[in-house]
VOPAGU-2260 file (C-alpha; in pm, 1 decimal, decimal comma):
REM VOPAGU-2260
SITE   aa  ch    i         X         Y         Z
SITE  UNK   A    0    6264,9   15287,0   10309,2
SITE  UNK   A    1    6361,1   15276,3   10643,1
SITE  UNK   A    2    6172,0   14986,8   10701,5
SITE  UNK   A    3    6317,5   14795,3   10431,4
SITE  UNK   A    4    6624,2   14911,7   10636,8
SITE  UNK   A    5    6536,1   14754,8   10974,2
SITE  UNK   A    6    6436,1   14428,0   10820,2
SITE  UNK   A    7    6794,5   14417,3   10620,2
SITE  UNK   A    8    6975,2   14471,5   10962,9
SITE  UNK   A    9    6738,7   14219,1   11092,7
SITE  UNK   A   10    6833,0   13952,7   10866,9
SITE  UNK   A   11    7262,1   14022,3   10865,9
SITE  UNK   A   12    7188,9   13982,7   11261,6
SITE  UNK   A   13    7013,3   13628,8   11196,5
SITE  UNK   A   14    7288,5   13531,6   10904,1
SITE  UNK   A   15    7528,1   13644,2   11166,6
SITE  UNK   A   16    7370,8   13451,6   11482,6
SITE  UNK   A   17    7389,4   13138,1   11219,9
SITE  UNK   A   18    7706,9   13181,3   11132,9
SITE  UNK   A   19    7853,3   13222,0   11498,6
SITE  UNK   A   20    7625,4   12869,1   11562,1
SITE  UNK   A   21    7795,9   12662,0   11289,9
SITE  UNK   A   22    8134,9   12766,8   11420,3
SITE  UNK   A   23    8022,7   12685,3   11749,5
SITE  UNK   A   24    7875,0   12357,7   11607,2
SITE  UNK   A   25    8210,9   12330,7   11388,5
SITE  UNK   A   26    8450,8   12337,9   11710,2
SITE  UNK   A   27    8242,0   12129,4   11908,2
SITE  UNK   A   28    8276,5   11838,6   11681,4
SITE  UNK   A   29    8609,5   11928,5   11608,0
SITE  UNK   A   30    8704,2   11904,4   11983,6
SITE  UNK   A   31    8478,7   11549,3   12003,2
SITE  UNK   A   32    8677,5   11415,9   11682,2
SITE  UNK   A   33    9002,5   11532,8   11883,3
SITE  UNK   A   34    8920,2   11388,8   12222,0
SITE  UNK   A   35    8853,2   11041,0   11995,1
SITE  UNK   A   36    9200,8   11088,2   11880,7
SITE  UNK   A   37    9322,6   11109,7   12199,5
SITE  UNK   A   38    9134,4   10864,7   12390,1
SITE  UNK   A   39    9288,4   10605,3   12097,3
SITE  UNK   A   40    9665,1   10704,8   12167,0
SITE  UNK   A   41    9639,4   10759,0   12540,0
SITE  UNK   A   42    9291,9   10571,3   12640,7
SITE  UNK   A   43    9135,9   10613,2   12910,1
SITE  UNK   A   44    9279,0   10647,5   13297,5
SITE  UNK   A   45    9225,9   10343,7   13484,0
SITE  UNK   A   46    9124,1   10357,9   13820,0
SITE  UNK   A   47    9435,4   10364,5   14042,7
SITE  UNK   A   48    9343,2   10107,9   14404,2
SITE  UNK   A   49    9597,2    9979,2   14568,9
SITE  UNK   A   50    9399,6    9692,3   14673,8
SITE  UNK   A   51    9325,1    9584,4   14297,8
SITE  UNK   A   52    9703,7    9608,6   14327,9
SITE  UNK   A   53    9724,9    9352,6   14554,9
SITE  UNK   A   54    9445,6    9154,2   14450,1
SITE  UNK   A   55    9580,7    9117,8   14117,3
SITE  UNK   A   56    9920,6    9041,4   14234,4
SITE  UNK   A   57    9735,2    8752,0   14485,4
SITE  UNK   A   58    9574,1    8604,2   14162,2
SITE  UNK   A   59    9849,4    8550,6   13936,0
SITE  UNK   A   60   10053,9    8363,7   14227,5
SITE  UNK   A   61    9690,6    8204,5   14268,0
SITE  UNK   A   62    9778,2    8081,9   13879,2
SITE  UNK   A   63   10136,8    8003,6   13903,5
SITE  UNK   A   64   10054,8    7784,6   14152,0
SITE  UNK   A   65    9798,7    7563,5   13949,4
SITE  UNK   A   66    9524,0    7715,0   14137,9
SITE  UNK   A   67    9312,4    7871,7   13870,7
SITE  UNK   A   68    8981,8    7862,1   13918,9
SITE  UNK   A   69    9024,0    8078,9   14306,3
SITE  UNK   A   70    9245,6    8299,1   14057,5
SITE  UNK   A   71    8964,4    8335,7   13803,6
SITE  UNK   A   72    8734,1    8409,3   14057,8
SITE  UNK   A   73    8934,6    8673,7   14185,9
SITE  UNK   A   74    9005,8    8838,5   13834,9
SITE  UNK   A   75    8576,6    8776,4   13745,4
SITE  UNK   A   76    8553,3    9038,6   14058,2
SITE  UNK   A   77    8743,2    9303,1   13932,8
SITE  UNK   A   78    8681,0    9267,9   13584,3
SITE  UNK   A   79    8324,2    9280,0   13610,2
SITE  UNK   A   80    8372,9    9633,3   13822,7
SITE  UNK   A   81    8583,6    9805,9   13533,7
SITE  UNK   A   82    8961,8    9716,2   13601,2
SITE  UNK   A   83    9153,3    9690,3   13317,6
SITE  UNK   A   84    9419,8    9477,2   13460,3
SITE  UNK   A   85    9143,0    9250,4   13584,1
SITE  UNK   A   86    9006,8    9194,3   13246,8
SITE  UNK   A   87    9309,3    9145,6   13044,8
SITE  UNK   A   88    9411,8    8857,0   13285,9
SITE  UNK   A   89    9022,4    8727,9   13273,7
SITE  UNK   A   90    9010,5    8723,6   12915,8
SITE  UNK   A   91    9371,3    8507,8   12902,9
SITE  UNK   A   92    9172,0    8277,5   13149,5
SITE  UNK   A   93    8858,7    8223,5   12894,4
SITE  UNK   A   94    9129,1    8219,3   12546,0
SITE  UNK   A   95    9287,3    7954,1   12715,3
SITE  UNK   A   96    9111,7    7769,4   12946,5
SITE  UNK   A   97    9279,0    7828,5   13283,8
SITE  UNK   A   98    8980,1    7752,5   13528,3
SITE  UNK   A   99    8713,9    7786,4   13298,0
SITE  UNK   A  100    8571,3    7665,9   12959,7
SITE  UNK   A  101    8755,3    7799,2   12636,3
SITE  UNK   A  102    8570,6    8060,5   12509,3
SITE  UNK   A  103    8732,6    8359,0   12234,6
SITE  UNK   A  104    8425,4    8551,4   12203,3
SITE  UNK   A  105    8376,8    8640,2   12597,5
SITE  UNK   A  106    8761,2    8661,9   12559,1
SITE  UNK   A  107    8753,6    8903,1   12257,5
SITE  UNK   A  108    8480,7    9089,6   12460,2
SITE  UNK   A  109    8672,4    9143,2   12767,8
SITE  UNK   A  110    9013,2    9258,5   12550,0
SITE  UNK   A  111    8798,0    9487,8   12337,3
SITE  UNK   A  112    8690,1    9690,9   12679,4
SITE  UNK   A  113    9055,6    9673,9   12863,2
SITE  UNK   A  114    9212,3    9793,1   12513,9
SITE  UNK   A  115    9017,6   10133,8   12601,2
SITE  UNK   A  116    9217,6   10210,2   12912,6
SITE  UNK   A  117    9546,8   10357,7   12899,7
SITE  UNK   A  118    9712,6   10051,4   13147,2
SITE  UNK   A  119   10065,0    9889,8   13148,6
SITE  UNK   A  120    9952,0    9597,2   12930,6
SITE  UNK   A  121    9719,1    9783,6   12639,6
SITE  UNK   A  122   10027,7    9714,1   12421,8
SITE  UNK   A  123    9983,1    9325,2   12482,0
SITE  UNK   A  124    9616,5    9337,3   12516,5
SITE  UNK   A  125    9596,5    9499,7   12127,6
SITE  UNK   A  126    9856,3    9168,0   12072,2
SITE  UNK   A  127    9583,9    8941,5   12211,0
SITE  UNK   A  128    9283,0    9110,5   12005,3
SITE  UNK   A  129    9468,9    9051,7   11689,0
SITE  UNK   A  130    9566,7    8668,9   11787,4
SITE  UNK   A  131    9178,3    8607,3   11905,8
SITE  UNK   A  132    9097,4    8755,2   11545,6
SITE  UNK   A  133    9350,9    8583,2   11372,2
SITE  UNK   A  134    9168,7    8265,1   11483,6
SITE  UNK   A  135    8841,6    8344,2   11351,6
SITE  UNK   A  136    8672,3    8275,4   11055,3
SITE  UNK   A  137    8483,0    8582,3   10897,6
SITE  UNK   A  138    8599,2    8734,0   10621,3
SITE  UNK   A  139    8777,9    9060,1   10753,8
SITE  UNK   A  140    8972,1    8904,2   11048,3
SITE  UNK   A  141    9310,7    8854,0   10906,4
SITE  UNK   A  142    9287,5    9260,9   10830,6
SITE  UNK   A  143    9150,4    9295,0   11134,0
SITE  UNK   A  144    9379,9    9144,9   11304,8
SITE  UNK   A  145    9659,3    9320,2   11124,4
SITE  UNK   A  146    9534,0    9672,3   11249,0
SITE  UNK   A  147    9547,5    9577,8   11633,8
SITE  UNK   A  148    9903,9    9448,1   11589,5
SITE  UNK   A  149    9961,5    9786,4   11456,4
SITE  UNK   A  150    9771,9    9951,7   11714,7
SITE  UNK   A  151   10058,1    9717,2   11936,9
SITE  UNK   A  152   10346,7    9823,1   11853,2
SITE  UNK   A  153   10225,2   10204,8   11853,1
SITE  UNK   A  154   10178,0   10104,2   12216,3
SITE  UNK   A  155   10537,6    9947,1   12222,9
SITE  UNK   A  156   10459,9    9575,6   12223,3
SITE  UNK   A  157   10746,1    9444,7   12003,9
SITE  UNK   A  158   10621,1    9124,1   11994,6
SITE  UNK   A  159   10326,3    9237,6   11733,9
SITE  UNK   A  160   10642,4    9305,2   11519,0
SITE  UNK   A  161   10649,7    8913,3   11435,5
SITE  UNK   A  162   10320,7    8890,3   11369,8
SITE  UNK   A  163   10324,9    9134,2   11179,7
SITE  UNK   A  164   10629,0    8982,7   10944,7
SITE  UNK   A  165   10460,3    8695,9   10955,6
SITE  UNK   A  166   10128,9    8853,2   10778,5
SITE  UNK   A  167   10326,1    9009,2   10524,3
SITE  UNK   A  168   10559,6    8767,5   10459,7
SITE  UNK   A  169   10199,0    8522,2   10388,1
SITE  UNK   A  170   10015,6    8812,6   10273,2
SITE  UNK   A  171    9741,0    8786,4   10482,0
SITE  UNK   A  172    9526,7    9073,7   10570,4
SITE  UNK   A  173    9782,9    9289,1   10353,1
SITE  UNK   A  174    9953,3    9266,2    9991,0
SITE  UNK   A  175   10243,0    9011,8   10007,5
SITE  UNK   A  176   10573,7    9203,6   10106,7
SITE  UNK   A  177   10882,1    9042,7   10185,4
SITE  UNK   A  178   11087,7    9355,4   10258,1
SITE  UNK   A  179   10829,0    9461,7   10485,1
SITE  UNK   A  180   10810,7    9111,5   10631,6
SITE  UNK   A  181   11202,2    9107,5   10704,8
SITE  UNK   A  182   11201,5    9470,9   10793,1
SITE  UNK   A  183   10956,5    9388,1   11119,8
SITE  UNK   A  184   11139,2    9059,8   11185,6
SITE  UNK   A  185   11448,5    9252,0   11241,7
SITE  UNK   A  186   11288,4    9515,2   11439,1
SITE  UNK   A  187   11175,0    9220,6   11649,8
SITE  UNK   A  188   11502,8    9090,4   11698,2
SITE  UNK   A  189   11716,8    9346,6   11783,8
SITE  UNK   A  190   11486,7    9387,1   12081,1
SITE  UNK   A  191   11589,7    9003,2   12115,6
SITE  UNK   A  192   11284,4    8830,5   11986,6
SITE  UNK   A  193   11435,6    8463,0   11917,9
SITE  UNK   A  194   11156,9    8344,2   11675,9
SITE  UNK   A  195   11154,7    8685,4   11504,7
SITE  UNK   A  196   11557,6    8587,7   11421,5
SITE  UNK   A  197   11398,5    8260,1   11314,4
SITE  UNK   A  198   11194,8    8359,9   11052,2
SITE  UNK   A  199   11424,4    8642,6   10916,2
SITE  UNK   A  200   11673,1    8366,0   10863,7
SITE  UNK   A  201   11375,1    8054,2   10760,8
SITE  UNK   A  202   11350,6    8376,0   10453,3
SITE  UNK   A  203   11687,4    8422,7   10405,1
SITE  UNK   A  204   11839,9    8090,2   10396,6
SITE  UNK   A  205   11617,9    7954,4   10124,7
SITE  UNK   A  206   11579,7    8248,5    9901,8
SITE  UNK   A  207   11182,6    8251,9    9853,7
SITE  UNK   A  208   11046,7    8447,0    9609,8
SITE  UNK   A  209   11362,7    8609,1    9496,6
SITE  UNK   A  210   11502,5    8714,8    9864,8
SITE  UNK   A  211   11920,5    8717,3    9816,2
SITE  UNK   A  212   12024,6    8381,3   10001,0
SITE  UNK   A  213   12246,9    8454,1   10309,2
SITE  UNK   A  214   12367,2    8129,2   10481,6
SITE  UNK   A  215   12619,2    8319,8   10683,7
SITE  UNK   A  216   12409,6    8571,9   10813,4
SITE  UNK   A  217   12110,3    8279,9   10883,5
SITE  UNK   A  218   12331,0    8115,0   11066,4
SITE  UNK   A  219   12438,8    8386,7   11266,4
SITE  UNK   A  220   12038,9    8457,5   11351,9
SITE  UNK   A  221   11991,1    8076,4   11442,4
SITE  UNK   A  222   12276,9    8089,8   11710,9
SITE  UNK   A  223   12137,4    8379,8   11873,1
SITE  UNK   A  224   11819,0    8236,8   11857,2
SITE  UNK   A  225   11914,5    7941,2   12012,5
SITE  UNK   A  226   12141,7    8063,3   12278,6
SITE  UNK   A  227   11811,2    8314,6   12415,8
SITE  UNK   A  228   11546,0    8060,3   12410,2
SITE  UNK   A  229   11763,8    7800,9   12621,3
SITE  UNK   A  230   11826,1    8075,6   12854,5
SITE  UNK   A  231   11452,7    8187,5   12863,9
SITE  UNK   A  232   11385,2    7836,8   12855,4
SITE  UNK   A  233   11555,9    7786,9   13172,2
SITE  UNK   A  234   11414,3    8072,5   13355,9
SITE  UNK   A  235   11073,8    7912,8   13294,5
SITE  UNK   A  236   10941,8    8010,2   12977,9
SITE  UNK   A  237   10744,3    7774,8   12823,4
SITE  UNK   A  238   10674,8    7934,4   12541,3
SITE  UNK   A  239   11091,5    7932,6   12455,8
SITE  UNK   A  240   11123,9    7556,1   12534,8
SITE  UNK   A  241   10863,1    7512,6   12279,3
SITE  UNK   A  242   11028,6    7611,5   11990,7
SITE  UNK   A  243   11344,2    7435,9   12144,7
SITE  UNK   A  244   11196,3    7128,0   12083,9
SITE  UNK   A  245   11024,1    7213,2   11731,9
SITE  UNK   A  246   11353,8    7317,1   11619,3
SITE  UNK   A  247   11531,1    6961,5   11728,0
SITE  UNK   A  248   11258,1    6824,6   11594,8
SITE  UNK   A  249   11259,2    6950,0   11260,2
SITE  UNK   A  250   11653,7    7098,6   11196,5
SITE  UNK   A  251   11686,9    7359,6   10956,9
SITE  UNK   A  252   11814,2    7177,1   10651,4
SITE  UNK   A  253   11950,7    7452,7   10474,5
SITE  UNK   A  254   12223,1    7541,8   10751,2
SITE  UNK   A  255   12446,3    7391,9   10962,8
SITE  UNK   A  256   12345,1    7610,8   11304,1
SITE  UNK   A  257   12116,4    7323,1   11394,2
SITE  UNK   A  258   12014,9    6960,8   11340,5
SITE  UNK   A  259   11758,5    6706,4   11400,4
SITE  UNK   A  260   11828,3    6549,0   11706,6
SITE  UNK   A  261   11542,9    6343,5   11852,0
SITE  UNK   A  262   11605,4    6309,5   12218,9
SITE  UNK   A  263   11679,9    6698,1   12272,6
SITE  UNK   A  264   11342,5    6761,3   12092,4
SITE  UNK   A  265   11163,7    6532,7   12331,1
SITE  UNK   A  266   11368,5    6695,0   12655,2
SITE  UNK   A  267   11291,6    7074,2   12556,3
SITE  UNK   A  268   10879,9    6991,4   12485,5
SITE  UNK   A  269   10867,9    6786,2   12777,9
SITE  UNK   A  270   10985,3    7122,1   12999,8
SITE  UNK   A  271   10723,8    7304,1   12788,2
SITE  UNK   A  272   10511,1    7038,0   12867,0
SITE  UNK   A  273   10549,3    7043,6   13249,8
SITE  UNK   A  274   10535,5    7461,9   13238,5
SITE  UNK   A  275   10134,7    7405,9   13111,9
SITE  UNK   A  276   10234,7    7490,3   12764,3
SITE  UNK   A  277    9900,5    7336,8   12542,9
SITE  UNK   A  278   10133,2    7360,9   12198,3
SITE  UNK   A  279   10418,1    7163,7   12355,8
SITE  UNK   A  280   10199,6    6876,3   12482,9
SITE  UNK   A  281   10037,1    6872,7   12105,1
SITE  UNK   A  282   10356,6    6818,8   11978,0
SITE  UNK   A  283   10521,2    6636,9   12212,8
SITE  UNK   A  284   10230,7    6351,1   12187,0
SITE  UNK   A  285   10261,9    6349,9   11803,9
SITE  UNK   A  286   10664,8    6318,1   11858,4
SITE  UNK   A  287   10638,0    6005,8   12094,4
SITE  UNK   A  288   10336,2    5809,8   11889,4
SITE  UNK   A  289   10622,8    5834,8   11551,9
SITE  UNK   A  290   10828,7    5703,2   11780,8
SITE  UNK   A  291   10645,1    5429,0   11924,2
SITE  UNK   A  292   10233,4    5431,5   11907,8
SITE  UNK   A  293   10219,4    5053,3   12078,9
SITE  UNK   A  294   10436,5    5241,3   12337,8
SITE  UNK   A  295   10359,7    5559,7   12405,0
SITE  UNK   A  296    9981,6    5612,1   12302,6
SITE  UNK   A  297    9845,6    5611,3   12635,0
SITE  UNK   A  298   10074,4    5906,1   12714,4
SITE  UNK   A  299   10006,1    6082,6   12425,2
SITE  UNK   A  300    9654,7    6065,8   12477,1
SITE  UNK   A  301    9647,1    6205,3   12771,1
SITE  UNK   A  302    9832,3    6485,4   12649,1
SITE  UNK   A  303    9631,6    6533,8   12380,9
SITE  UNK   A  304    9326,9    6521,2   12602,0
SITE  UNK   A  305    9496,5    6798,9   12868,6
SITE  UNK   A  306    9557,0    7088,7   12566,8
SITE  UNK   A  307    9230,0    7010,8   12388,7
SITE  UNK   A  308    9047,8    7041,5   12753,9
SITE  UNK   A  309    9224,5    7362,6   12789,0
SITE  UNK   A  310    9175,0    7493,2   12440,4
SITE  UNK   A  311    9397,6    7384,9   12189,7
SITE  UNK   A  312    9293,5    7326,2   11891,7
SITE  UNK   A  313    9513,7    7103,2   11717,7
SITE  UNK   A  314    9441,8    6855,1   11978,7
SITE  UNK   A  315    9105,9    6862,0   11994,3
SITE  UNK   A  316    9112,4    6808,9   11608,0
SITE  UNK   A  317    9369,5    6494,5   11622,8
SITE  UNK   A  318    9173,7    6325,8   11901,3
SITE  UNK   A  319    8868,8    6324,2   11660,0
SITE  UNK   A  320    9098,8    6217,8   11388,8
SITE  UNK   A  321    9197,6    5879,4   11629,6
SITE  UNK   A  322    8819,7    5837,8   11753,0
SITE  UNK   A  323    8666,3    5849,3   11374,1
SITE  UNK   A  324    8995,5    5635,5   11278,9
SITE  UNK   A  325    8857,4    5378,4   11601,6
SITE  UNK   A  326    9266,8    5374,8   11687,6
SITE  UNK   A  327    9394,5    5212,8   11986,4
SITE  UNK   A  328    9041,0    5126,6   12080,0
SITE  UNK   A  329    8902,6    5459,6   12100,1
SITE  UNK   A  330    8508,0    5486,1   12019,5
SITE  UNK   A  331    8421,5    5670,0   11703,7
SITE  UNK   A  332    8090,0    5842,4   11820,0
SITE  UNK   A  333    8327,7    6054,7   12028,3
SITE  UNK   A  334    8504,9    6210,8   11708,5
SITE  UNK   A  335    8204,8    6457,6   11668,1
SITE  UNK   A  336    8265,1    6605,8   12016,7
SITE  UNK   A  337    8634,7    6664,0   11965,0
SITE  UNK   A  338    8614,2    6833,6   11649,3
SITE  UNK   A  339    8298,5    7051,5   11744,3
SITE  UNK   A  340    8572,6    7166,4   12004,6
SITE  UNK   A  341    8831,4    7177,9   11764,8
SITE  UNK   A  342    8599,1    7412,0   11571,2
SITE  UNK   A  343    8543,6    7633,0   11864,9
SITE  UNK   A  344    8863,2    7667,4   11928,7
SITE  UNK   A  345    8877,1    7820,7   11574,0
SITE  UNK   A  346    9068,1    7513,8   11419,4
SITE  UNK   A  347    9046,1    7492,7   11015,9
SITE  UNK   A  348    9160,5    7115,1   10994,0
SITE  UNK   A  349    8834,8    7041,7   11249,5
SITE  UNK   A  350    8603,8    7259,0   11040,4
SITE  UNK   A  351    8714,2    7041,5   10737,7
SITE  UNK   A  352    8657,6    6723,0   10927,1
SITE  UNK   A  353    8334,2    6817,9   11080,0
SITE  UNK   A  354    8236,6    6909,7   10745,2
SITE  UNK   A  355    8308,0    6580,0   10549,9
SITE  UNK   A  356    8107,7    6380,4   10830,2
SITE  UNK   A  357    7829,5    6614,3   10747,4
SITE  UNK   A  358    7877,0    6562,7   10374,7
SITE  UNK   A  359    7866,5    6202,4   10372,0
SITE  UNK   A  360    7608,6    6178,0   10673,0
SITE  UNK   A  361    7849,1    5948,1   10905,5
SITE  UNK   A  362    7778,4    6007,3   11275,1
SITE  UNK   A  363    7601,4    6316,5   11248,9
SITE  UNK   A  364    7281,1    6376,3   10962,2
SITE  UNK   A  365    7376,2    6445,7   10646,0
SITE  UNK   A  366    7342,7    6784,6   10578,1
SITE  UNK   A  367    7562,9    6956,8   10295,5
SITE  UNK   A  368    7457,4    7292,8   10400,3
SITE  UNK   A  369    7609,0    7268,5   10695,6
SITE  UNK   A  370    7954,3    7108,5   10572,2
SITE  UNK   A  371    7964,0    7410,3   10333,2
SITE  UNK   A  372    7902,5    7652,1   10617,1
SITE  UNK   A  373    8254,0    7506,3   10793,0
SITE  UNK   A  374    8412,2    7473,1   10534,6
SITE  UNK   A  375    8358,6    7859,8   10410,8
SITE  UNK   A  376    8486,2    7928,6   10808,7
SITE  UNK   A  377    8781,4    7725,8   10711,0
SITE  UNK   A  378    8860,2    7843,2   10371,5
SITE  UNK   A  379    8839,8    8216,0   10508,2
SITE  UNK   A  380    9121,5    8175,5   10705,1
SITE  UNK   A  381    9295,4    8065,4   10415,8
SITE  UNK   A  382    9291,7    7654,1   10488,0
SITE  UNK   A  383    9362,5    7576,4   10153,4
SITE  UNK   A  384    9211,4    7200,8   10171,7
SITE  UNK   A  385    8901,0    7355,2   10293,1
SITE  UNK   A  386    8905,7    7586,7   10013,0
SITE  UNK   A  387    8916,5    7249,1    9766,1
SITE  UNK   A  388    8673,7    7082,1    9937,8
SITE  UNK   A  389    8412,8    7433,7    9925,9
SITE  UNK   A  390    8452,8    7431,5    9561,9
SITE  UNK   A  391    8326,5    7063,5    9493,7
SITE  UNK   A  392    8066,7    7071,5    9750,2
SITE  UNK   A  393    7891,4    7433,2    9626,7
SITE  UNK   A  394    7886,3    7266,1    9251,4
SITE  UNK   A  395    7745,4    6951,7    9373,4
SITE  UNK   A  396    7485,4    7165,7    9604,6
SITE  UNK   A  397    7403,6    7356,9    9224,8
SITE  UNK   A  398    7357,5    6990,2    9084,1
SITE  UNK   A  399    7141,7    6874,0    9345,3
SITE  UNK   A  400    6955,7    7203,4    9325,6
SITE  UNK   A  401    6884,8    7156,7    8961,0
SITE  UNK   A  402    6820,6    6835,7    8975,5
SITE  UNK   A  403    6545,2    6884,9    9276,9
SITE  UNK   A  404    6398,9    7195,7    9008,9
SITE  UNK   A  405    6375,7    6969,7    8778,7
SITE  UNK   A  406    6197,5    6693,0    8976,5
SITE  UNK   A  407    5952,5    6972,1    9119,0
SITE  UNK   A  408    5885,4    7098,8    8740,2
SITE  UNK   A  409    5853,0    6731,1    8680,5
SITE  UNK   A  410    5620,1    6670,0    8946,7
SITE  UNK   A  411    5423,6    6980,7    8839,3
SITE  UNK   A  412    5372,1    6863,8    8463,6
SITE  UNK   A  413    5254,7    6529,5    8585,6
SITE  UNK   A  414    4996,4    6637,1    8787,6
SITE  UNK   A  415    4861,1    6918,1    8577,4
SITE  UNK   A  416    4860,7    6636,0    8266,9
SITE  UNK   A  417    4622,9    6411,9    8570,9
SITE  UNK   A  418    4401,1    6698,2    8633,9
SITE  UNK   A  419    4325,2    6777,9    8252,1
SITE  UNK   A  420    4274,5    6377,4    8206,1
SITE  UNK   A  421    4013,9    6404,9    8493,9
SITE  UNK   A  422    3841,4    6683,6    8304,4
């Protein structure tokens, strides 16, 4: 009996030396699932060197004044040693092409390790993950994308707010929400976003899907709009002159705030154009060849040719548009080049192109796998021309499919009916 005692105390001491291990086992992973938590609201602590201070600061004077290759070598240093600073800046280098080739995934790479650090620009690094992802093709990016914008504005980067209207207000990534969509666009600009006060009043002053028209209150956006990008414009923001001149270009036809007016279209892209801005030049070439191609098509050309070589890829796509097209003497074995950059630079209008020389076999091999393959890249970023085109090319792939069975079966018959004949 009293041995059947002892073993009985034996085994509540074992239950009880379990027990105390799966609580210990418990708040260990509790306090690993915690410090996960925290490392993804505060990050990690970057290392604090004066010198990378300096360095840093040496670099982007190195950029603003047109020197950017010595700039990207200094940023290469001190990104490849761990500073998040360094990175960020590298990774605008390689998105853009400021003294080095264009490319998004070493870009996307170098975001996705500075976005660990807890740094003044994680906010705007988060902002540049979800643009890079925005750009590509798979089939998760647009909800990708839409969870580092939100991921930016936890970190305070107001500017994700647009983006974020803008992917609700398209529904892409998310379910189609126009309250939401107005809701951020507000948020944006009363923090004095211009093109967030844009698009709220773009929504507004037509009434889409069953929005209450406001032309009073659109106009009232448009003016401030206006007013801050001319003064941002003038402080040397490119990015403001920009939509200066898109918004001469175009008007807003349902108001009176603004109107198409030509010549102050071509003035406000042409400061764009001068402050390095790859959009601007893209537009401003496009502006002067309605104008005047016999005119102005050697400038726009070269404009064209400056933000494709530096990663736009609107550019890149029109200048293979003009080389297949053979205008203003251009060569058409150069189109392929353009659009495969077009294509890199995650351009849906040069994965359709690229993909209709591959479908008819013009300049490159005829291949319809391949044209399918850029055309799905296309289509999944919602390019609804490429989505067309997919359609008709996978039912013709079925027919030639079927039709090569049936040739095989064919071929099989025929030469199983010679064999018995030779028996």
């Amino acid at each position: 009996m009293n041995n059947l005692m002892l073993i009985a105390k034996k085994n509540d001491h074992k239950h009880h030396y379990f027990i105390l291990l799966l609580l210990m086992i418990i708040c260990l992973l509790l306090s690993y699932l915690y410090y996960l938590h925290h490392l993804d609201i505060l990050g990690k602590t970057a290392p604090l060197i004066p010198e990378v201070k300096e360095q840093m600061a040496q670099a982007r004077t190195l950029q603003k004044q047109g020197k950017l290759t010595e700039s990207v070598t200094i940023f290469e240093q001190f990104a490849m040693q761990g500073h998040p600073e360094a990175m960020f800046y590298l990774a605008k280098a390689y998105s853009k092409g400021w003294g080095v080739m264009p490319n998004l995934d070493k870009a996307r790479w170098l975001l996705l390790n500075a976005v660990e650090f807890n740094f003044p620009y994680r906010g705007e690094t988060a902002y540049q993950l979800g643009r890079l992802f925005q750009q590509s093709s798979g089939p998760n990016c647009h909800e990708i994308a839409v969870q580092w914008f939100k991921k930016a504005l936890s970190w305070r980067y107001i500017k994700a707010s647009v983006a974020l209207g803008s992917h609700y207000e398209k529904g892409l990534g998310v379910q189609q929400d126009f309250d939401k969509a107005i809701s951020y666009y507000q948020q944006a600009s009363q923090q004095g976003i211009a093109i967030a006060a844009l698009k709220h009043a773009r929504i507004i002053s037509t009434g889409k899907f069953g929005v209450p028209i406001d032309l009073i209150y659109a106009e009232q956006l448009i003016l401030f709009a206006v007013k801050s990008l001319k003064k941002e414009a003038l402080n040397g923001k490119a990015s403001a002159a920009k939509i200066l001149g898109r918004l001469y270009r175009d008007g807003i036809v349902t108001t009176n705030a603004i109107h198409r007016n030509t010549e102050k279209a071509i003035y406000w892209l042409r400061i764009s154009s001068e402050l390095g801005n790859t959009g601007a030049k893209h537009d401003l070439a496009h502006l002067l060849l309605l104008i005047d191609e016999n005119k102005y098509n050697k400038e726009a050309l070269t404009l064209l040719k400056e933000s494709a070589k530096q990663g736009h890829g609107g550019a890149a796509t029109s200048l293979g548009r003009m080389h297949n097209e053979k205008k203003y003497s251009l060569e058409q074995d150069q189109a392929v080049s353009w659009f495969q950059k077009g294509v890199q630079a995650g351009h849906s209008g040069a994965m359709q192109e690229l993909a209709v020389l591959f479908y008819q076999g013009v300049l490159v091999n005829k291949d319809i796998n391949q044209a399918i393959k850029l055309l799905q890249k296309g289509a999944n970023q919602g390019h609804s021309a490429s989505k067309r085109l997919l359609n008709k090319y996978k039912k013709e792939r079925r027919k030639l499919n079927s039709q090569n069975k049936n040739k095989q079966t064919s071929l099989v018959r025929i030469n199983f009916a010679i064999k018995k004949g030779n028996q």
